[in-house]
C-alpha positions as CSV (number, residue, x, y, z in Angstrom):
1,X,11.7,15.5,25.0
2,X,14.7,14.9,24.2
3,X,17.7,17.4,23.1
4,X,21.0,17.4,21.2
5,X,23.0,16.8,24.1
6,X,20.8,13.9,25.5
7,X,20.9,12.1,21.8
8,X,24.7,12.2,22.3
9,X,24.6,10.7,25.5
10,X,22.9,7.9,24.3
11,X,24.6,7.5,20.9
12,X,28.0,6.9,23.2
13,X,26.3,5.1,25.7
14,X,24.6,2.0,23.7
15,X,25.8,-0.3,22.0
16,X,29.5,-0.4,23.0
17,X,30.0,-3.7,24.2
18,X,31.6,-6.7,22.4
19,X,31.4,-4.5,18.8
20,X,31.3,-1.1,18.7
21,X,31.6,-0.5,14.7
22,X,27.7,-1.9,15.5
23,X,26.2,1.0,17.1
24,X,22.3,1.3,17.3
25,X,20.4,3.3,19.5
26,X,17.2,4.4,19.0
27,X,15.7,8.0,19.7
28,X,12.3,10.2,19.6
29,X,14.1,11.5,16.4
30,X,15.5,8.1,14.4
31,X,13.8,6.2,12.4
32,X,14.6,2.8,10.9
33,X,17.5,3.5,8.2
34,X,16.8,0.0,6.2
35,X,13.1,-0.7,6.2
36,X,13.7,-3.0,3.0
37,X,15.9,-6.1,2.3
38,X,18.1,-5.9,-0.5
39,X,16.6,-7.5,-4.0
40,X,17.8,-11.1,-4.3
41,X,17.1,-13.1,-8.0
42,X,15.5,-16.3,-7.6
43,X,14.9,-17.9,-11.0
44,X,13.6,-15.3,-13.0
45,X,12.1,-13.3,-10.6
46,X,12.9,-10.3,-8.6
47,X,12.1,-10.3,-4.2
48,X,12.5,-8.0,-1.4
49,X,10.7,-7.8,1.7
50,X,9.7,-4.2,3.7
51,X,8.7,-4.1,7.4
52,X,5.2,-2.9,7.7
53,X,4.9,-2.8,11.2
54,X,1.5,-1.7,13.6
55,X,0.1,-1.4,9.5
56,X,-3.1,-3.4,9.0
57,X,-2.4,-5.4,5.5
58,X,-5.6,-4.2,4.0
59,X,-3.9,-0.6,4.2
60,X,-0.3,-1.6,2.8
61,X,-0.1,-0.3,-1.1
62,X,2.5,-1.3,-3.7
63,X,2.2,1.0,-6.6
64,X,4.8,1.2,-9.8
65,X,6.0,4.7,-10.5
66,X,9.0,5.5,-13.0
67,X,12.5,5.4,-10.5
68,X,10.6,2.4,-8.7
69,X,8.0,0.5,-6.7
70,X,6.7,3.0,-3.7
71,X,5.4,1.2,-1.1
72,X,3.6,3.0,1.9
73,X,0.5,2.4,4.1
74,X,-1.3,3.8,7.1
75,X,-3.4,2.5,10.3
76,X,-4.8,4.2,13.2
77,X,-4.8,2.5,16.4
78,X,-6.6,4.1,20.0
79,X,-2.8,4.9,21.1
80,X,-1.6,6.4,18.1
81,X,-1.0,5.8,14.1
82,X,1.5,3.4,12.8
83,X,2.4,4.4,9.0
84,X,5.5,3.5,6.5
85,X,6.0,5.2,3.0
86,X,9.3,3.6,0.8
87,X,10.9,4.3,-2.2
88,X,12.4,1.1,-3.8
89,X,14.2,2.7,-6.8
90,X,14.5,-0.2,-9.7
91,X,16.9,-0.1,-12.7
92,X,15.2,1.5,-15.9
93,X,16.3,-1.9,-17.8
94,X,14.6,-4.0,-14.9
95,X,11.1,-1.9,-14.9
96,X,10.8,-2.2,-18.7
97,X,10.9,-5.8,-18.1
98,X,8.5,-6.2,-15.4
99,X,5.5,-8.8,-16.4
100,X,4.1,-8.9,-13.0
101,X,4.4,-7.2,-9.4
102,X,2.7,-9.1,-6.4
103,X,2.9,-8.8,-2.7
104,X,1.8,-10.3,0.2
105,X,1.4,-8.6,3.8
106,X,1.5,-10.8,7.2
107,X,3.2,-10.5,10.5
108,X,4.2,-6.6,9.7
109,X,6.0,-7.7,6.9
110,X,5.5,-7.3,3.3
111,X,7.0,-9.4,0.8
112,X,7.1,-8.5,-3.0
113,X,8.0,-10.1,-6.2
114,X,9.1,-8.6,-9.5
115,X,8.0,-11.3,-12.4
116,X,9.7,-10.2,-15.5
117,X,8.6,-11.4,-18.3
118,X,10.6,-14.0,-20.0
119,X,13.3,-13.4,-22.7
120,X,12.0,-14.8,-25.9
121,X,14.4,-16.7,-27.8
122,X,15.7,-14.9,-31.0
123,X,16.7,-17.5,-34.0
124,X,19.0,-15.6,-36.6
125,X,19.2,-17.3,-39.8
126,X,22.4,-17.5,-41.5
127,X,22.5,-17.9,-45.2
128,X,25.2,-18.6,-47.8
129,X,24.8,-15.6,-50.5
């Protein structure tokens, strides 16, 4: 078990070699700090991607709740349980827009699209009065 002093330790002791502004170490008590990809527009569509790993795809959920999409998912394995829960918040503008959500899980990955619904085309008459 590890203790305050022994996470120090190894804070200072990896990852100082040819860049040390990009420190990583890993620890009993860290967890992974960006489990999801930033949202990138292709077209008119929304994507991300959120590592899933040890989690069986049939267990991965995507559900929409009102700050965002919460992703999460649980598998039990003989040597222990792999799980993930994430909070993807989404712009208030960007849900209300949402036509479609799908996602696909393979490789401890999960990749999900945001299909918003297309902007409909608003002809304004202009008459001479």
């Amino acid at each position: 078990m590890y203790d305050l002093l022994d996470i120090l330790e190894d804070s200072f002791s990896l990852g100082f070699g040819k860049s040390p502004l990009g420190i990583k170490f890993s620890t009993p008590y860290t967890k992974d700090i960006n489990p999801a990809a930033p949202w990138k527009k292709e077209e008119n569509n929304y994507k991300t991607v959120v590592r899933m790993i040890g989690v069986n795809p049939e267990d991965v959920k995507v559900e929409l709740e009102n700050y965002g999409l919460h992703v999460s998912g649980e598998t039990e394995e003989e040597e222990g349980k792999y799980s993930q829960d994430i909070k993807l918040g989404i712009a208030k503008d960007v849900i209300s827009n949402i036509q479609e959500i799908t996602y696909s899980v393979k490789n401890g990955v999960c990749r999900i699209t945001l299909v918003m619904k297309q902007p409909e085309e608003s002809k304004v008459e202009v008459k001479r009065v």
